[in-house]
C-alpha positions in Angstrom: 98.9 88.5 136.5 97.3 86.5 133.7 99.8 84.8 131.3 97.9 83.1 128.8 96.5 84.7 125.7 97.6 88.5 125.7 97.6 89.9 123.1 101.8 90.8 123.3 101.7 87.2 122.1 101.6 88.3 118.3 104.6 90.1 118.9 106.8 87.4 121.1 105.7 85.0 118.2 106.9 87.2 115.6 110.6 87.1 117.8 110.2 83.6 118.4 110.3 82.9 114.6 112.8 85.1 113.5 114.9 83.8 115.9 114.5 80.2 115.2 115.6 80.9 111.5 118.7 82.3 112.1 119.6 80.2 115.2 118.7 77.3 112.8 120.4 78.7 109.7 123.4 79.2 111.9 123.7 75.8 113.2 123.3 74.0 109.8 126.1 76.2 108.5 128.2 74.8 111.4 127.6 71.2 110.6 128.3 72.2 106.9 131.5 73.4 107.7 132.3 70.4 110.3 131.5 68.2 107.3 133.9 69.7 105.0 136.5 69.6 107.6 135.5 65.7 108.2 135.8 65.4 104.3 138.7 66.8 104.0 140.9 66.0 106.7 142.8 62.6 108.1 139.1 61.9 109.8 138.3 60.9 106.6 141.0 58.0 106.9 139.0 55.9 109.1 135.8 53.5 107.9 133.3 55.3 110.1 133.8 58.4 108.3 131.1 57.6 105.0 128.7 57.3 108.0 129.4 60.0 109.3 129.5 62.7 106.5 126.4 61.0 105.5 124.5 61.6 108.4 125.8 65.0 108.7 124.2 65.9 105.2 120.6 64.6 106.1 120.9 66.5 109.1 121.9 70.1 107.8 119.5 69.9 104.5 116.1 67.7 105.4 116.6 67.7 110.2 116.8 71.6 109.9 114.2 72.1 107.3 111.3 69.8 109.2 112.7 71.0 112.7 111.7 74.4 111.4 108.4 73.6 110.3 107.8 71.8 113.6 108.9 74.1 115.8 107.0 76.5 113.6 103.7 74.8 114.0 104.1 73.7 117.5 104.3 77.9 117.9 101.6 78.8 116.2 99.6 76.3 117.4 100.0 77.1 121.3 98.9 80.7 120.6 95.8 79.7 118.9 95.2 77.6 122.3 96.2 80.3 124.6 93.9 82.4 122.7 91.0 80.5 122.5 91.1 79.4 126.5 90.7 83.4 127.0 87.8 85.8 127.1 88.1 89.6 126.2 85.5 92.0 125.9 85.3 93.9 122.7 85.7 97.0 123.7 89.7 96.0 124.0 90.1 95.6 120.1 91.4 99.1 119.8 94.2 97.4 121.7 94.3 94.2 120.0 94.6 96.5 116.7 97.5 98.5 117.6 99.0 95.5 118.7 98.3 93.7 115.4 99.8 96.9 113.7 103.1 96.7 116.1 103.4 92.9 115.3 103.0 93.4 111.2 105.5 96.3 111.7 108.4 93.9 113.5 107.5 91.6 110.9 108.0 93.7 107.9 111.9 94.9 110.1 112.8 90.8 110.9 112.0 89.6 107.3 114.2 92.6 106.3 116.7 91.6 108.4 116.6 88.0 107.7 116.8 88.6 104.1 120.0 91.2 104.3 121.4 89.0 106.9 121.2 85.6 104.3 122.2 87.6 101.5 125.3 89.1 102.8 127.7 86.6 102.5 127.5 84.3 99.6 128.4 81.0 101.5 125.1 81.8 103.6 123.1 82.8 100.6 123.7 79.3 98.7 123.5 77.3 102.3 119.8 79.2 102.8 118.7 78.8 99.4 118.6 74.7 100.8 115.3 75.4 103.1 112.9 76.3 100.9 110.5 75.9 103.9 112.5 78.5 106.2 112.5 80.7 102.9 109.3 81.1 102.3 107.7 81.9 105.4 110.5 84.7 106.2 109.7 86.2 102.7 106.0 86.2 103.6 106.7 87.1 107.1 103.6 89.5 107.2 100.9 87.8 105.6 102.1 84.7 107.8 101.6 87.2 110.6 98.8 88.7 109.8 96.9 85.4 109.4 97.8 84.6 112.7 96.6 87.5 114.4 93.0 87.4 112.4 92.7 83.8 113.6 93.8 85.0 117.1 91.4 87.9 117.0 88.3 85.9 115.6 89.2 83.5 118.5 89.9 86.3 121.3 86.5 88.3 120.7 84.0 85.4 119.3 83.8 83.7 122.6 80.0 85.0 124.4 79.9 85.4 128.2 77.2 82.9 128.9 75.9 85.0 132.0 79.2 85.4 134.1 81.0 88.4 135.1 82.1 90.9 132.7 86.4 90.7 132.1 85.9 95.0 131.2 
C-alpha cells in the first residue's frame, strides 16, 4: 500500500501538533520546576549552580518556543512534499473534502482541549502564557489547518497526467 500523500495526512498532522504542544508544554514545566528546586536547595551552594539555572531558563522560555516552531515547520513542510510527489484524479475530492471536514473538526476538539487543559491550573496558565508562538497557532488551530489542507488540495489535484495511466 501507498504511504505517501493520503489524504489521512491532514488528520495525523492535526495529532502530530497537538501533541507536540502539550508534550512540549509539559517538559518545560519540568525544567521550571527542576530550576526552582536547583534555586532553592543546597545545589545552589556550589559555583556551577549560576550556570546552571541560567541555562535552564534559556532552555524552558526561548529552546521550547523555536523547537516548536521547527518541529512545526519541518511538519508542515513534509506533507506539502508528500503531497505534491502524488497524483489523484479529481473525481476523489469528495473524499479529500470529507477528510478536510474531519481534520477541521479534530482541530476545533484539540484547540479546545489545549486551551482547557493550559487554563486549568494556574501554574500552567502563567508557564504557557511564555510561548507566544505555541499560543497562537493552538488558538488558530483551524484556520492553520485549513490552510494546510487548501495548499495540500491545490497540490494533490493540480498535477495533469501527461499521457500515463489513469490513478481512478
Amino acid at each position: 500500500m501507498n504511504k505517501k500523500g493520503q489524504f489521512t495526512d491532514w488528520i495525523l498532522i492535526v495529532i502530530i501538533i497537538f501533541f507536540i504542544c502539550v508534550s512540549l508544554l509539559a517538559v518545560g514545566f519540568v525544567i521550571t520546576k527542576f530550576q526552582l528546586v536547583v534555586q532553592t536547595t543546597a545545589l545552589n551552594q556550589s559555583q556551577a549552580a549560576p550556570a546552571i539555572i541560567a541555562g535552564l531558563s534559556s532552555l524552558g522560555s526561548n529552546g521550547i518556543n523555536q523547537a516548536f516552531m521547527i518541529l512545526l515547520s519541518f511538519s508542515i513542510i513534509g506533507l506539502l512534499i508528500s503531497s505534491f510527489f502524488v497524483k489523484y484524479h479529481t473525481i476523489w475530492i469528495f473524499l479529500a473534502v470529507i477528510f478536510a471536514g474531519v481534520a477541521v473538526l479534530l482541530s476545533a476538539i484539540l484547540a479546545n482541549t489545549y486551551d482547557s487543559f493550559v487554563n486549568a491550573n494556574t501554574d500552567i496558565a502563567n508557564y504557557a502564557s511564555q510561548f507566544t508562538a505555541m499560543n497562537w497557532v493552538m488558538q488558530h488551530l483551524v484556520g492553520v489547518v485549513i490552510g494546510i489542507v487548501i495548499i495540500s488540495m491545490i497540490l494533490f489535484f493540480s498535477r495533469l497526467d501527461m499521457g500515463g495511466q489513469s490513478n481512478i
